[in-house]
Structure formats: structure tokens, C-alpha cells
C-alpha positions as CSV (number, residue, x, y, z in Angstrom):
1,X,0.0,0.0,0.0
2,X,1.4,3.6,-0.3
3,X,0.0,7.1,0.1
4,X,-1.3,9.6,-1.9
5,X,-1.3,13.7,-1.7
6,X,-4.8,15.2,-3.1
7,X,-4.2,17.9,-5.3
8,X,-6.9,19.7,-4.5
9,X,-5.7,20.0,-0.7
10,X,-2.1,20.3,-1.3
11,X,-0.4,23.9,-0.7
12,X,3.0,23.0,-2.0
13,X,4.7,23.6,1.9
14,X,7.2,20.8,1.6
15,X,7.0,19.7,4.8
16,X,6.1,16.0,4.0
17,X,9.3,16.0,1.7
18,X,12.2,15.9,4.5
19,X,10.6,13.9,6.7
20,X,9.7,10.9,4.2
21,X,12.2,7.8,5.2
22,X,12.2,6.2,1.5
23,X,12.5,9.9,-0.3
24,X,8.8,8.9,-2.3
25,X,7.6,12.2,-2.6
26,X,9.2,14.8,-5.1
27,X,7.7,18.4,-6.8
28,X,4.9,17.3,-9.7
29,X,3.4,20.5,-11.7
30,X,3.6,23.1,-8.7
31,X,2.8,20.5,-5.8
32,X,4.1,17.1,-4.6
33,X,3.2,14.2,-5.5
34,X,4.4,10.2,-4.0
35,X,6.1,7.4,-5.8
36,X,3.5,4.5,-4.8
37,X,6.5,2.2,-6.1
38,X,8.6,3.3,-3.3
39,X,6.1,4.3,-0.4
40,X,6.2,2.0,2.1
41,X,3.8,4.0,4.7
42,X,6.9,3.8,7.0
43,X,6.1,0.7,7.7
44,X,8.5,-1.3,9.5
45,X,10.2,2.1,10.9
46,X,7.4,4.4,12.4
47,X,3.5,3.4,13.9
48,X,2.3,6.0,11.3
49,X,3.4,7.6,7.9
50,X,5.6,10.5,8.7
51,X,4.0,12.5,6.0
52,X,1.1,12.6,7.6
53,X,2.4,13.9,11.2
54,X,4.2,16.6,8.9
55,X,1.2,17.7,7.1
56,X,-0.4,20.5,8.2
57,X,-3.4,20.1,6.2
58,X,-6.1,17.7,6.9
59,X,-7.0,15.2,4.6
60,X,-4.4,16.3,2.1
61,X,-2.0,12.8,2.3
62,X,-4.5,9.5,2.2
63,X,-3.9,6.0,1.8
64,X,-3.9,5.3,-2.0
């Protein structure tokens, strides 16, 4: 499974970038966008996707 940042919620911060352990989210037309080939939901390494704790928007990074 990986994660998914909604366009239509996404402000283009950053925030979720340096904190993402497997380096799955890069800049995509303006906003951000994750690699569901390489997300792992930090799985193995944190109880929840770090994205999501970074995230200062609510409902903006969902499970795909």
C-alpha cells in the first residue's frame, strides 16, 4: 500500500518531503506528489506515515 497527496488540498509547503524515510515524494506541476512504487507507509520504521504527522493540512496525504 502507499499514500497519496490530493491535489486539490495540497499547498505545495514541503513539509512532507524531508521527513519521508524512503525519499517517495518529489515536486509534480507546482505540488508534490508520491512514488507509490517506493512508499512504504513507514512501515517497519514508524507506527504511522511521517507524511502525515508533517502535514499541516487535513485530509491532504491518504492511503492510496
Amino acid at each position: 500500500m502507499a499514500m497519496q497527496i490530493l491535489k486539490s488540498a495540497c499547498t505545495a509547503c514541503g513539509d512532507c518531503v524531508t521527513v519521508c524515510p524512503t525519499k517517495s515524494i518529489s515536486p509534480f506541476k507546482g505540488l508534490y506528489k508520491i512514488d507509490p512504487d517506493t512508499c512504504t507507509e513507514c512501515e517497519g520504521e514508524f507506527d504511522m506515515p511521517q507524511c502525515v504527522n508533517a502535514c499541516m493540512e487535513d485530509n491532504c496525504i491518504v492511503p492510496a
